[in-house]
C-alpha atoms as a printed R data frame, in Angstrom:
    type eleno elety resid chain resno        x        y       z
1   ATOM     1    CA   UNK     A     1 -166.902  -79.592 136.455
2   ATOM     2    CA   UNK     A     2 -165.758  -77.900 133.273
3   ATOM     3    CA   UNK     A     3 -162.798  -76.543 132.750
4   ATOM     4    CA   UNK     A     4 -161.236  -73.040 132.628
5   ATOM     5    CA   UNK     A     5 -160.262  -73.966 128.859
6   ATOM     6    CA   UNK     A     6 -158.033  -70.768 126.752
7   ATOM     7    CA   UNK     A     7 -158.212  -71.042 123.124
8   ATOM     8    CA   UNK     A     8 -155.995  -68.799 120.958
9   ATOM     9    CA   UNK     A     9 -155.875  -68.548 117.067
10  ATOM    10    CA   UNK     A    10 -153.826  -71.237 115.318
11  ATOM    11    CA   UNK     A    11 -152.086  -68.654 112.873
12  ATOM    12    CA   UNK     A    12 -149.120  -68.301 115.335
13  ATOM    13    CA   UNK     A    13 -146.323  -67.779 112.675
14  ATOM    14    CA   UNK     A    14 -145.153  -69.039 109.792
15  ATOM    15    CA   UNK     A    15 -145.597  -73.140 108.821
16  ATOM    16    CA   UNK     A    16 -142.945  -75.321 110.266
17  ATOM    17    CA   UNK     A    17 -140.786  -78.078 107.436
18  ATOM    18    CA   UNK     A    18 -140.859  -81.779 108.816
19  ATOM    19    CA   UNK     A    19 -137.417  -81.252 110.839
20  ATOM    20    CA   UNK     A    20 -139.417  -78.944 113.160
21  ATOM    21    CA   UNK     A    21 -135.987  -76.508 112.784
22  ATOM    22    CA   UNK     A    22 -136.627  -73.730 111.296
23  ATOM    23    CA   UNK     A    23 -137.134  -70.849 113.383
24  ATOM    24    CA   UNK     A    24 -133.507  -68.969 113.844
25  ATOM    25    CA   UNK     A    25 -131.624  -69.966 117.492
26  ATOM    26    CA   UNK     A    26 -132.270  -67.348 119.820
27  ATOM    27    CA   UNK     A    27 -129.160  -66.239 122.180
28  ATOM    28    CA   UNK     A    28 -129.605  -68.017 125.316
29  ATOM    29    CA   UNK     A    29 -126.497  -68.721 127.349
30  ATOM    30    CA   UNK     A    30 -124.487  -71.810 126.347
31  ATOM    31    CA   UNK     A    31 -125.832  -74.947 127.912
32  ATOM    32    CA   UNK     A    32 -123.994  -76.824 130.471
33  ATOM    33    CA   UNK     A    33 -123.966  -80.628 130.940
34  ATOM    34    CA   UNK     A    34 -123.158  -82.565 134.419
35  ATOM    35    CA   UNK     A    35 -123.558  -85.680 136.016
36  ATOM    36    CA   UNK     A    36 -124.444  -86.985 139.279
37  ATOM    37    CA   UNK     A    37 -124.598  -90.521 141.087
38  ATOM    38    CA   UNK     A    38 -127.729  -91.204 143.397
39  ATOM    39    CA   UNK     A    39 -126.187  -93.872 146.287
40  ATOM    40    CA   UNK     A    40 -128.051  -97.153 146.789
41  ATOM    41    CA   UNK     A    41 -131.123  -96.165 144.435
42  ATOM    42    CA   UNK     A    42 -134.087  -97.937 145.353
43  ATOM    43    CA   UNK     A    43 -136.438  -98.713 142.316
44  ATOM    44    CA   UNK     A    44 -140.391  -99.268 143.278
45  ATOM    45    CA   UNK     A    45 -140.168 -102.698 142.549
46  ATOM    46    CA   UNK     A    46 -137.628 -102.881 145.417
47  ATOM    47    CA   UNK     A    47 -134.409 -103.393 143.431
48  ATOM    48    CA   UNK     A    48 -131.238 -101.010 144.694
49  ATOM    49    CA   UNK     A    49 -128.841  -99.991 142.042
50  ATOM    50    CA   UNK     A    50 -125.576  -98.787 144.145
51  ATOM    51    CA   UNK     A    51 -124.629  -96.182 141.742
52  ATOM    52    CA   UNK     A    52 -127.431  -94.488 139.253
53  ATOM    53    CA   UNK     A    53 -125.683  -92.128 136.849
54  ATOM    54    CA   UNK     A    54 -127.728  -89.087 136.605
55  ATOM    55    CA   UNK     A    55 -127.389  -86.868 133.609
56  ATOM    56    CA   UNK     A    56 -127.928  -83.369 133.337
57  ATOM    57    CA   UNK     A    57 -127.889  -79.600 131.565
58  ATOM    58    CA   UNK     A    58 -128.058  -76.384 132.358
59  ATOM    59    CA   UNK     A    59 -128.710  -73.404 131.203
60  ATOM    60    CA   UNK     A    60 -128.470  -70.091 132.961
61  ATOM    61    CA   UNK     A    61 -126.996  -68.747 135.845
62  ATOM    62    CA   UNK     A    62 -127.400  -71.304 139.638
63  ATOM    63    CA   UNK     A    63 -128.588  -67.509 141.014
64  ATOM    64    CA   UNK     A    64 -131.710  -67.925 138.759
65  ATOM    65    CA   UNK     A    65 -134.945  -69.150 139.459
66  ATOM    66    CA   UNK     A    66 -135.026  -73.101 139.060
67  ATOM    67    CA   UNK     A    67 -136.947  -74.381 136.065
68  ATOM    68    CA   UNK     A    68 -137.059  -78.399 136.010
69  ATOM    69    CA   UNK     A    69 -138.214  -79.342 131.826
70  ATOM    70    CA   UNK     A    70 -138.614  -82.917 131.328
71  ATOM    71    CA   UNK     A    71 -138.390  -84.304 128.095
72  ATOM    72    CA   UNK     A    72 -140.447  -87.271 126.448
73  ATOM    73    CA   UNK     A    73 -139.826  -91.003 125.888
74  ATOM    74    CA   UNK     A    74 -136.628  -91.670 124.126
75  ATOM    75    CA   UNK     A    75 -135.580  -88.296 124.346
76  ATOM    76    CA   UNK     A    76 -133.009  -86.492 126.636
77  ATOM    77    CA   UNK     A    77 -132.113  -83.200 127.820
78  ATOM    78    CA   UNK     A    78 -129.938  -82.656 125.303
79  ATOM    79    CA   UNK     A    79 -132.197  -82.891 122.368
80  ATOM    80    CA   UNK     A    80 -134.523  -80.192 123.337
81  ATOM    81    CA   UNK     A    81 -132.098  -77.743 122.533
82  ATOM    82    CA   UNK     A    82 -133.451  -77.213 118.907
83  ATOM    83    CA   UNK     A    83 -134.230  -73.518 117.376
84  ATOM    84    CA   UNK     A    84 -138.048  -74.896 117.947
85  ATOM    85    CA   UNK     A    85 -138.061  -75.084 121.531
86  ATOM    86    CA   UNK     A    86 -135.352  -74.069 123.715
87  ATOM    87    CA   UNK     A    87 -134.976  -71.173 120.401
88  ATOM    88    CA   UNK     A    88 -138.533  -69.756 121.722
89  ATOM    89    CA   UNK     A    89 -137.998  -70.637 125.487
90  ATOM    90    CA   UNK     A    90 -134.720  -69.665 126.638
91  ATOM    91    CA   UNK     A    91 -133.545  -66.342 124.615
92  ATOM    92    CA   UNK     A    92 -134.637  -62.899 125.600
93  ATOM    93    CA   UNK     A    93 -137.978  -61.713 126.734
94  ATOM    94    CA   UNK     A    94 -139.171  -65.424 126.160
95  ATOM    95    CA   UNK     A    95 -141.046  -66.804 128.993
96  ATOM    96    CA   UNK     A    96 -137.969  -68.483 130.655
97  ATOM    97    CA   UNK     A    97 -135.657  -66.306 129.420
98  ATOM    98    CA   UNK     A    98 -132.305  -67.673 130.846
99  ATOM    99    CA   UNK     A    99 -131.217  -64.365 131.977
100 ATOM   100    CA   UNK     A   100 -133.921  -65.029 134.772
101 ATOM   101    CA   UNK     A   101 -134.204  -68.265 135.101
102 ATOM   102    CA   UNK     A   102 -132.313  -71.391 136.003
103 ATOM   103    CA   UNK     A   103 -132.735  -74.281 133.197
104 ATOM   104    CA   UNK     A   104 -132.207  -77.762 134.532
105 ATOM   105    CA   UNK     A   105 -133.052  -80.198 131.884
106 ATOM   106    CA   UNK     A   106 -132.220  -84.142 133.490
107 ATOM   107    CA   UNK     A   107 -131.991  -87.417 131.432
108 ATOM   108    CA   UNK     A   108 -134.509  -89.452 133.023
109 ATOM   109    CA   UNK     A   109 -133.478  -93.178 133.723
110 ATOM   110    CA   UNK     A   110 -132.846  -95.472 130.552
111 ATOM   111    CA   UNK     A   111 -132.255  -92.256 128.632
112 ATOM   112    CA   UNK     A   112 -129.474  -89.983 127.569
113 ATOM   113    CA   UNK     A   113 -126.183  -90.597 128.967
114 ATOM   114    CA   UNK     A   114 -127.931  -91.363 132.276
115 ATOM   115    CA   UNK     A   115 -128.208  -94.865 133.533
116 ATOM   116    CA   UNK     A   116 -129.506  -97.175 130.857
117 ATOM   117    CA   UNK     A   117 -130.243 -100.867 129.987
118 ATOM   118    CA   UNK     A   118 -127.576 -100.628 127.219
119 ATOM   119    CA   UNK     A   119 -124.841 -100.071 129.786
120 ATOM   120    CA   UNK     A   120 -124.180 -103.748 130.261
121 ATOM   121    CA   UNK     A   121 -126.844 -104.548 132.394
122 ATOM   122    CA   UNK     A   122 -129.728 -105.546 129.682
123 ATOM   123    CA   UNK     A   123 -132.647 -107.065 130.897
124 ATOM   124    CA   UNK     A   124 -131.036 -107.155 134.488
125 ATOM   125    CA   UNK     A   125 -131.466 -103.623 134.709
126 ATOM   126    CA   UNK     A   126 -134.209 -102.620 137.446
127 ATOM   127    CA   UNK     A   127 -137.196 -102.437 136.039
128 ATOM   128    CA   UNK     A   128 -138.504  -98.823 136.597
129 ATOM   129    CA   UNK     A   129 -141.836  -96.825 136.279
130 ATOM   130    CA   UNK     A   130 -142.104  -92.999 136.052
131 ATOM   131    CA   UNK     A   131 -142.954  -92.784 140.085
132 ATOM   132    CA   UNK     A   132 -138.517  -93.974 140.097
133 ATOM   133    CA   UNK     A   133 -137.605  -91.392 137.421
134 ATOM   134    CA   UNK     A   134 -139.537  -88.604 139.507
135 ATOM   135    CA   UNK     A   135 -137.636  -89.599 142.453
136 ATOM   136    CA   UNK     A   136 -134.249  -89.921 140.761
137 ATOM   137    CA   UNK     A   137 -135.273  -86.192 139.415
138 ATOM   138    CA   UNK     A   138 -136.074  -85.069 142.637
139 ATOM   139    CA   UNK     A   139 -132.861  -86.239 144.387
140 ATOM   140    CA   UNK     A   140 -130.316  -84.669 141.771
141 ATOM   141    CA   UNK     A   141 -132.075  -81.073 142.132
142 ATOM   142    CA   UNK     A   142 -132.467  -81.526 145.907
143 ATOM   143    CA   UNK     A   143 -128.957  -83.596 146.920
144 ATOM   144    CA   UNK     A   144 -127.510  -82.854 143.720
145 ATOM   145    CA   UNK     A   145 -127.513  -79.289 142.884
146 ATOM   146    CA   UNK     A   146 -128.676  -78.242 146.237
147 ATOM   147    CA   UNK     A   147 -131.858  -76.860 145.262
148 ATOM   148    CA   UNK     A   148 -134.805  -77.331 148.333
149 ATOM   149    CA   UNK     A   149 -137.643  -75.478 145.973
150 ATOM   150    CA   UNK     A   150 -138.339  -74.631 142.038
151 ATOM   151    CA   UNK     A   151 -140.021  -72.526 140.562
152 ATOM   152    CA   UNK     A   152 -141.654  -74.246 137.897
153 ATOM   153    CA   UNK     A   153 -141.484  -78.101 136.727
154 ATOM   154    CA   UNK     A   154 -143.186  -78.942 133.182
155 ATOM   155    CA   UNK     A   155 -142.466  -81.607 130.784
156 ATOM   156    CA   UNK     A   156 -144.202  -83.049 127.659
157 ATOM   157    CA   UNK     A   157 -145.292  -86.730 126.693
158 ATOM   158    CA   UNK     A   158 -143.262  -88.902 129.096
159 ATOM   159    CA   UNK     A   159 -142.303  -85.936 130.995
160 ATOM   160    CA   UNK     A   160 -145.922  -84.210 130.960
161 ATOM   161    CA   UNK     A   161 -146.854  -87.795 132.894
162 ATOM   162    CA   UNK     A   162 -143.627  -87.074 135.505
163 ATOM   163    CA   UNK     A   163 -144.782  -83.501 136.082
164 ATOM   164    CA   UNK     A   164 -148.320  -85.174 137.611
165 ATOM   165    CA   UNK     A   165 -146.420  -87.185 139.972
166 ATOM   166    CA   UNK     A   166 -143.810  -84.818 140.401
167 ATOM   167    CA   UNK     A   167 -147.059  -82.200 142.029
168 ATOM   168    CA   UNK     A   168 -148.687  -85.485 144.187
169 ATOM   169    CA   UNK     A   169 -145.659  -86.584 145.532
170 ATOM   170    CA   UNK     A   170 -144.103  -83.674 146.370
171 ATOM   171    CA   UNK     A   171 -146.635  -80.683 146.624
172 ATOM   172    CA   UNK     A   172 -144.618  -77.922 148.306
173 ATOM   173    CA   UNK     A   173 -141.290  -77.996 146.403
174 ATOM   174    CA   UNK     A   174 -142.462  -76.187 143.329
175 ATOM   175    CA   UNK     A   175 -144.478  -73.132 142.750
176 ATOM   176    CA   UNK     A   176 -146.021  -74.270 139.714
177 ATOM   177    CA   UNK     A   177 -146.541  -76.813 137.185
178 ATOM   178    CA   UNK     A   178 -147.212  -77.224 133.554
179 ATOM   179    CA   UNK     A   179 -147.686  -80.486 132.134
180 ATOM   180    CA   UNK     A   180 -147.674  -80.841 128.699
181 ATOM   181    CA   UNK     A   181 -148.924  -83.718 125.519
182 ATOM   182    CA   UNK     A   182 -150.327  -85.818 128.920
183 ATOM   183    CA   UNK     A   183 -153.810  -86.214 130.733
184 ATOM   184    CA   UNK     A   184 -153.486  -86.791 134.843
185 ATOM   185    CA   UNK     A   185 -155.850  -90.385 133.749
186 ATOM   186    CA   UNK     A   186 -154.954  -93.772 134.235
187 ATOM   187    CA   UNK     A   187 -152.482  -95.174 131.101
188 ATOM   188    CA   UNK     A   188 -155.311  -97.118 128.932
189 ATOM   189    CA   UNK     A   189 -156.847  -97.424 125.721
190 ATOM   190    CA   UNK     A   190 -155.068  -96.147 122.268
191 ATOM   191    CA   UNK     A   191 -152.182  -95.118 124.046
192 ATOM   192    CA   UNK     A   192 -151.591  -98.248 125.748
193 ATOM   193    CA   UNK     A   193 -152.380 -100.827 122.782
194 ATOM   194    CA   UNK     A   194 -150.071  -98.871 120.549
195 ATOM   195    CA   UNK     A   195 -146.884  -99.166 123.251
196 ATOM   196    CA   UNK     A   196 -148.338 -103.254 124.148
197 ATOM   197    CA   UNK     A   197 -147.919 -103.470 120.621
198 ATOM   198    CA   UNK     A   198 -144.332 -102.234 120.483
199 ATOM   199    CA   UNK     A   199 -143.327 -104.626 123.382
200 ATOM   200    CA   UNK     A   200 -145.099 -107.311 122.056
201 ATOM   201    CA   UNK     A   201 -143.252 -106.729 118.635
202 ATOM   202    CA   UNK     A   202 -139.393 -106.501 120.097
203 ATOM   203    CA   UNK     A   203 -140.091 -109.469 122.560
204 ATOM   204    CA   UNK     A   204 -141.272 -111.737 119.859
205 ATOM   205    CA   UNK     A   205 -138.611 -111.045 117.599
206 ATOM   206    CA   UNK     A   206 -136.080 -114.229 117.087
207 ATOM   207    CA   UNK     A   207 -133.307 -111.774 116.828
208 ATOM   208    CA   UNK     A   208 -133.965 -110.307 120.376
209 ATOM   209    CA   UNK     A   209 -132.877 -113.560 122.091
210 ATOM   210    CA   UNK     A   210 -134.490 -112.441 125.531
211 ATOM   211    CA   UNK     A   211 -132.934 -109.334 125.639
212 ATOM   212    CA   UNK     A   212 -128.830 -111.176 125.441
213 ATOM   213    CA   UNK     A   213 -128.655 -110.477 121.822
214 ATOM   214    CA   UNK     A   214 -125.672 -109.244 119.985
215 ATOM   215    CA   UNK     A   215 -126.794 -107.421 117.131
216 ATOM   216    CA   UNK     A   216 -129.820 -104.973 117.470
217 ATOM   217    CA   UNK     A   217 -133.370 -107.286 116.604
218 ATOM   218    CA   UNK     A   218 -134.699 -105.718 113.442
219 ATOM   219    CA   UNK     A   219 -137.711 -105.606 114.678
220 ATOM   220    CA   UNK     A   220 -136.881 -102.123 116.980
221 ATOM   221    CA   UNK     A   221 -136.275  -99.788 115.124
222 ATOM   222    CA   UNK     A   222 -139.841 -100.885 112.298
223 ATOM   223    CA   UNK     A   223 -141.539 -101.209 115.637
224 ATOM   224    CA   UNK     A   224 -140.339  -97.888 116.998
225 ATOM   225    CA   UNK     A   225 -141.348  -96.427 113.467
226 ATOM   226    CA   UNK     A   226 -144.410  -97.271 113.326
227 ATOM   227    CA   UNK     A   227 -145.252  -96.472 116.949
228 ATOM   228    CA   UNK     A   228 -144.433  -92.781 116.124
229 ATOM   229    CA   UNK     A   229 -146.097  -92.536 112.976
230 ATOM   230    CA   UNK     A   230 -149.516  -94.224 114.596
231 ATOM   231    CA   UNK     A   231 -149.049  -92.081 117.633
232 ATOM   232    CA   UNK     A   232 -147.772  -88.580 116.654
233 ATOM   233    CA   UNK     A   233 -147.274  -86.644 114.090
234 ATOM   234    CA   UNK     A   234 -150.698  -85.183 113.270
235 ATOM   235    CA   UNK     A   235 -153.365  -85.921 110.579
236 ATOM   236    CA   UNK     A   236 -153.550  -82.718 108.699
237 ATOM   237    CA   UNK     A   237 -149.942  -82.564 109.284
238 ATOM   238    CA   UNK     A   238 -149.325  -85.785 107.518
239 ATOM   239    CA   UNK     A   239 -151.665  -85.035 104.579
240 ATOM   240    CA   UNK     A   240 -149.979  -81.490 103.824
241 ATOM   241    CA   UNK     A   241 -146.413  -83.280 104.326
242 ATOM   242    CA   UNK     A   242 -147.275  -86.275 102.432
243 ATOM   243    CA   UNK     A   243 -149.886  -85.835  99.685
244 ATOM   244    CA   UNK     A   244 -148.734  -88.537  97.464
245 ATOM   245    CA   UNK     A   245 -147.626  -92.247  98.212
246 ATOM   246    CA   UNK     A   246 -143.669  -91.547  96.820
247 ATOM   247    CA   UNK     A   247 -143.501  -88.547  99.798
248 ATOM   248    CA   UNK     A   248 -144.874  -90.912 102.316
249 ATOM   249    CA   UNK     A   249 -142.550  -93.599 101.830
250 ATOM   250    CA   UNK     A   250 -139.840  -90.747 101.459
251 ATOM   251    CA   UNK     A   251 -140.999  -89.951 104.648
252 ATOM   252    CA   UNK     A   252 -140.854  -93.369 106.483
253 ATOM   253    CA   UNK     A   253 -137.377  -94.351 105.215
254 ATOM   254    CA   UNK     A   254 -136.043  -90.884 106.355
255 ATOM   255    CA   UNK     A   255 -138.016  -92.017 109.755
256 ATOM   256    CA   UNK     A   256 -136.329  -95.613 109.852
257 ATOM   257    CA   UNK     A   257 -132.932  -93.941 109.173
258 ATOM   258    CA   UNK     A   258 -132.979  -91.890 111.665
259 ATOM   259    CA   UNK     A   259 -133.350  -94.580 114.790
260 ATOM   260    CA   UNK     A   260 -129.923  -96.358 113.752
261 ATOM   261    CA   UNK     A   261 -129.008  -95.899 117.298
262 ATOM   262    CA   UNK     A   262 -132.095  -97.265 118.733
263 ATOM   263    CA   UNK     A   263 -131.270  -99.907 121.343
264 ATOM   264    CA   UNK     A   264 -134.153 -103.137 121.448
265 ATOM   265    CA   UNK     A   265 -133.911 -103.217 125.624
266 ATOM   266    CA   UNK     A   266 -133.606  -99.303 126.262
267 ATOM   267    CA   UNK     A   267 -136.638  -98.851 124.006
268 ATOM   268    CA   UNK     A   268 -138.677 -101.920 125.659
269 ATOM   269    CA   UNK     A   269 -137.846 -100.710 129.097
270 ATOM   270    CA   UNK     A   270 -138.654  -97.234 128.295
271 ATOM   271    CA   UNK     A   271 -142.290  -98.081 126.873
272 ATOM   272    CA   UNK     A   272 -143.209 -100.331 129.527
273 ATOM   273    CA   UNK     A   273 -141.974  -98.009 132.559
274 ATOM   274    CA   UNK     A   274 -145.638  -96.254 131.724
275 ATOM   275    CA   UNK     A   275 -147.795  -98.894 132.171
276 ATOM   276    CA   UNK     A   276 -148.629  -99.093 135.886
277 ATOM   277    CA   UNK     A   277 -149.335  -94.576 135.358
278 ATOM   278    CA   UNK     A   278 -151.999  -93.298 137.043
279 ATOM   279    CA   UNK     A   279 -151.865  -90.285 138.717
280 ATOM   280    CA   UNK     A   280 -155.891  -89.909 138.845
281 ATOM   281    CA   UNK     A   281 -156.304  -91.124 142.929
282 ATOM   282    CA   UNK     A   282 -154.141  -88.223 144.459
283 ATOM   283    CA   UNK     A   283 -155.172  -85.503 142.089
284 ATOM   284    CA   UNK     A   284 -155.594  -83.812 145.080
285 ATOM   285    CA   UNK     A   285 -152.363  -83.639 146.825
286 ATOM   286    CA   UNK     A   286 -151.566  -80.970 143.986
287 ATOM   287    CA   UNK     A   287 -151.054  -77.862 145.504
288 ATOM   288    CA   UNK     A   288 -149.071  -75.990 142.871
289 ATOM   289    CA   UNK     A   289 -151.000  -74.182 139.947
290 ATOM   290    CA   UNK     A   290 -151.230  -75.546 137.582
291 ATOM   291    CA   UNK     A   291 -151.463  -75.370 133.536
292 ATOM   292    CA   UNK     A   292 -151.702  -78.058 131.404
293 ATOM   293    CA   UNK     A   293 -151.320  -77.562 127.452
294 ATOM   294    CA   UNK     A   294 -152.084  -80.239 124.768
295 ATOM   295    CA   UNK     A   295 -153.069  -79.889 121.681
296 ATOM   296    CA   UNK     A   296 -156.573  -80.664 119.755
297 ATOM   297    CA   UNK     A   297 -154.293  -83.441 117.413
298 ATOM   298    CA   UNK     A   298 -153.055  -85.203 120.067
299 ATOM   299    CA   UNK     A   299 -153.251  -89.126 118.757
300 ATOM   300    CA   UNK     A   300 -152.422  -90.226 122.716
301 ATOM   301    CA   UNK     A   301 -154.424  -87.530 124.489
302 ATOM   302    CA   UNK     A   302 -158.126  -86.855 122.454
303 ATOM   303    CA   UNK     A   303 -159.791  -84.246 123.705
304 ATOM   304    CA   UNK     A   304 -163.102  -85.783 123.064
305 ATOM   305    CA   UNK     A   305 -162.555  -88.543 125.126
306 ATOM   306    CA   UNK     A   306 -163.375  -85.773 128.196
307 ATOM   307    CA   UNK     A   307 -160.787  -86.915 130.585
308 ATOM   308    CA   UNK     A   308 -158.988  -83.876 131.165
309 ATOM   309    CA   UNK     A   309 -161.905  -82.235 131.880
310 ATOM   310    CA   UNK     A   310 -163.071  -85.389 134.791
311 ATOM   311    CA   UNK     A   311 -159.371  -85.159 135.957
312 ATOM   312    CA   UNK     A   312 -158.260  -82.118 136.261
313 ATOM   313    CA   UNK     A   313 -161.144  -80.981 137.910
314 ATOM   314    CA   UNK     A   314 -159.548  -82.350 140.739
315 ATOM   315    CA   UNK     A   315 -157.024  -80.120 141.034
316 ATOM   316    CA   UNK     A   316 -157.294  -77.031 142.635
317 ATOM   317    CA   UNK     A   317 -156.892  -73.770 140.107
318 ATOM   318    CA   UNK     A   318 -155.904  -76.354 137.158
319 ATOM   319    CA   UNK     A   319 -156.797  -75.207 133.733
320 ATOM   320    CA   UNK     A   320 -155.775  -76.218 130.573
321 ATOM   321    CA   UNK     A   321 -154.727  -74.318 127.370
322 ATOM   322    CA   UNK     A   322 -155.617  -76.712 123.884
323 ATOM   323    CA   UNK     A   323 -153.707  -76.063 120.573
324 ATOM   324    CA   UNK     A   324 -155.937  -76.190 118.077
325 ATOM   325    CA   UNK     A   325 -155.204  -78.445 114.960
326 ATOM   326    CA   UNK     A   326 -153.833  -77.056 111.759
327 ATOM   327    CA   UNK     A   327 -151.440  -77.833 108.469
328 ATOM   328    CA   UNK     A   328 -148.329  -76.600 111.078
329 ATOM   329    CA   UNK     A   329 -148.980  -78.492 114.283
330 ATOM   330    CA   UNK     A   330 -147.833  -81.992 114.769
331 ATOM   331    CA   UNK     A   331 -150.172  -83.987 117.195
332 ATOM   332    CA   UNK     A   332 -148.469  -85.300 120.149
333 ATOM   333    CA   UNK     A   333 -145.338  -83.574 118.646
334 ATOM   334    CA   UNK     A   334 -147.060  -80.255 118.774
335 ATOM   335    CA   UNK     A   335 -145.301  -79.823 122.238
336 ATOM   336    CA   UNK     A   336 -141.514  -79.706 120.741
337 ATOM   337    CA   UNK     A   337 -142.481  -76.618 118.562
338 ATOM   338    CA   UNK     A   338 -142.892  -73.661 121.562
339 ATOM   339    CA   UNK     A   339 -144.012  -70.872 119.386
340 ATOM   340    CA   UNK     A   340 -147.672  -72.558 119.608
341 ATOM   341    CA   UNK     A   341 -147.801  -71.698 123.577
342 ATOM   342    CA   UNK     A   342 -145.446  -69.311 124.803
343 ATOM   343    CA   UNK     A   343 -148.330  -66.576 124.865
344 ATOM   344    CA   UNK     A   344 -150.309  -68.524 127.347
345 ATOM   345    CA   UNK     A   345 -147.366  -69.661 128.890
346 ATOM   346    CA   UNK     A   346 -145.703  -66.192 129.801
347 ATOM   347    CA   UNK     A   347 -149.221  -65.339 130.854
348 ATOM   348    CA   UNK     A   348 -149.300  -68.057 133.590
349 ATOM   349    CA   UNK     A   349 -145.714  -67.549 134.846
350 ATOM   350    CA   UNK     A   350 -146.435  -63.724 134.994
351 ATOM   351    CA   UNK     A   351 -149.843  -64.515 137.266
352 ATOM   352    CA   UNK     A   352 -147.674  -66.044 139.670
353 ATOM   353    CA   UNK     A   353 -146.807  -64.613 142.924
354 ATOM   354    CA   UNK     A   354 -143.708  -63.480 143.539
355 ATOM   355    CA   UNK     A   355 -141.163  -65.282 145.160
């Protein structure tokens, strides 16, 4: 079955700088963060945490129409809050203008300020998946903010992966769904050698010491590095950024400085929670529409591999929108700079019915 595939031009405003901040912040309301604790958490592998810390933010009024927006591996709520995306989301007349809608942005387990490896626990830390970080979602909007139904959940990378399971596992609690830098295929390939490799890498550094060590194993942050720069980041993007070999290593010690506050175990856990995903065997439990958007760049997600198309054929009234590649997009990054989608997104909210 092909797919309903929407193309658009690439020239969708001016080039974006490395920082991916430089489109002015639009005037959204000011965001609100909160915590909740989920009771006796049970993990799949059957470990119960008796308190899981739960971070959130808000934005927008509780009155507004609920919009769950998951954010990627290592990330948190917090950091999508850049000129770049929530600057193009959130403000007037965007397509979740905040006005409208209600803007619940969660730290998923091991990230943020929510519950983390780094706490104490280390390695004893329950080992989760993303099927336990769509249920801890689930239970702060439901028991936590006393939400029974959302409008819309979406999320890219990490999150774009969530918003799959988040449709199979529970099909009537949103109206629709728009996953984003993922494919609804099994974890594999590329993608999966690339974060082996970064396991592989912290585990068999001397400095980690099995997870009990006391200063951070050199070996995270270089591994975390060069997972992102294999991974993301774009080819034409990388060529127009770094034409010569002085910009490129400009570019990779800026990269390397900016992880400082990488922890080995949060990082380890975080990259291995993904590799039991596969969402492909209840494709069909979707009922939500359902748009997904990646972009033509995508190191983790090819297009040409053709699994989106075998995949999301499966679910009923999917489509999929695909970014073409340019100078200004940024591969599996593409997703943190909105401008490149809000037309076809504003489109699909608009097509849904009312509720």
């Amino acid at each position: 079955m092909k797919l309903d595939i929407i193309r658009w031009g690439a020239a969708l405003g001016v080039a974006l700088c490395a920082s991916f901040v430089t489109a002015a912040a639009a005037d959204y309301p000011a965001p609100k963060e909160g915590e909740w604790v989920a009771r006796n958490f049970k993990f799949h592998t059957g470990e119960v945490l008796p308190e899981l810390r739960l971070h959130y933010t808000t934005i927008g009024s509780p009155s507004g129409q609920p919009v769950v927006i998951l954010h990627g591996t290592g990330g948190s709520g917090t950091k999508l809050l850049t000129p770049a995306f929530a600057g193009e989301l959130f403000g007037p007349g965007a397509p979740l203008d905040a006005s409208k809608y209600y803007i619940i942005l969660p730290d998923a387990i091991g990230h943020g300020a929510s519950s983390k490896p780094s706490d104490g626990m280390r390695v004893k830390f329950p080992k989760y998946d993303y099927v336990d970080l769509v249920e801890s979602q689930q239970r702060l909007v439901e028991e936590g903010l006393g939400l029974h139904h959302v409008r819309v959940v979406m999320g890219y990378s990490m999150g774009g992966m969530e918003t799959w399971i988040w449709g199979e596992r529970h099909p009537g609690f949103m109206d629709a769904l728009v996953p984003m830098a993922s494919q609804p295929s099994p974890m594999s390939s590329r993608n999966w050698m690339l974060r082996r490799m970064l396991i592989e890498e912290i585990r068999n550094d001397p400095g980690y010491k099995g997870g009990d060590y006391t200063t951070q194993p050199a070996s995270a942050r270089l591994a975390y590095a060069n997972h992102l720069i294999a991974s993301a980041g774009g080819t034409l993007a990388y060529q127009a950024l770094t034409p010569t070999r002085e910009q490129a290593d400009a570019y990779v010690d800026k990269l390397v400085g900016s992880l400082a506050d990488v922890d080995a175990n949060d990082l380890l856990f975080a990259y291995s929670a993904s590799a039991d995903y596969d969402p492909s065997p209840d494709l069909g439990r979707i009922a939500a529409p359902t748009l997904a958007i990646n972009s033509a760049d995508d190191e983790r997600n090819p297009p040409e591999t053709g699994l989106m198309d075998k995949y999301l054929g499966q679910v009923r009234g999917g489509r999929v929108y695909l970014i073409p590649a340019s100078e200004d997009t940024r591969g599996h990054g593409t997703m943190v700079l909105a401008k490149f989608y809000t037309r076809p997104l504003a489109e699909f909210l608009q097509a849904l019915p009312a509720k």
